[in-house]
C-alpha positions as CSV (number, residue, x, y, z in Angstrom):
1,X,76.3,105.2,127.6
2,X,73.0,106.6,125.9
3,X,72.6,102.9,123.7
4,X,73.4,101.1,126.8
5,X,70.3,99.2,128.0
6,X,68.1,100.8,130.7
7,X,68.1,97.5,133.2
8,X,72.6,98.2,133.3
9,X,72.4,101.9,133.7
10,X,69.9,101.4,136.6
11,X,73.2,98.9,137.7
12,X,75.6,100.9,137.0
13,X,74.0,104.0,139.1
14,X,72.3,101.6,142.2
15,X,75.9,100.5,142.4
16,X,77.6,104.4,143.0
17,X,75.0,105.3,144.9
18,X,75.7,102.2,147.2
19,X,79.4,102.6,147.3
20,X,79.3,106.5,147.6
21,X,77.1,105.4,151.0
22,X,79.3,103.0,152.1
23,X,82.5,105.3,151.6
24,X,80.4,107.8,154.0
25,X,79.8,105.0,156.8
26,X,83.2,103.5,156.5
27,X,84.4,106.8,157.9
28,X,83.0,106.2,161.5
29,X,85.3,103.8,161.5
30,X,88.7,106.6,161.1
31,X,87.1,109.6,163.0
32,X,87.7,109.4,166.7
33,X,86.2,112.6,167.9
34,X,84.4,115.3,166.2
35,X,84.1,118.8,167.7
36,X,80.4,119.6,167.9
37,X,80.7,123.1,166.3
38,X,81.5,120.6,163.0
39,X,78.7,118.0,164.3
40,X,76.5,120.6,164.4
41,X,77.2,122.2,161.0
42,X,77.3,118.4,159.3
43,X,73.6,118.1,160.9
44,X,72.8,121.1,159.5
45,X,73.3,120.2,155.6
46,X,70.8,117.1,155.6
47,X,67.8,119.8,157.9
48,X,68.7,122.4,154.6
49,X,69.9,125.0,156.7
């Protein structure tokens, strides 16, 4: 992975970050409901509480 060229590593880690994102929206299409004592501690994570 190290003698790999820079230009496909930057690929390579644009295109998990991209699919780890759209794994994390995709799921607002599964979840119904969502208690807001778990909305409230998901909200809390990105704030860095």
């Amino acid at each position: 992975m190290i003698t790999d060229s820079p230009i496909l590593q930057a690929l390579l880690a644009t295109s998990y970050t991209w699919g780890m994102t759209a794994l994390g929206a995709s799921l607002v299409f599964f979840v119904r409901g969502v208690q807001p004592k778990l909305l409230d501690t998901m909200n809390g994570f990105p704030a860095g509480v």
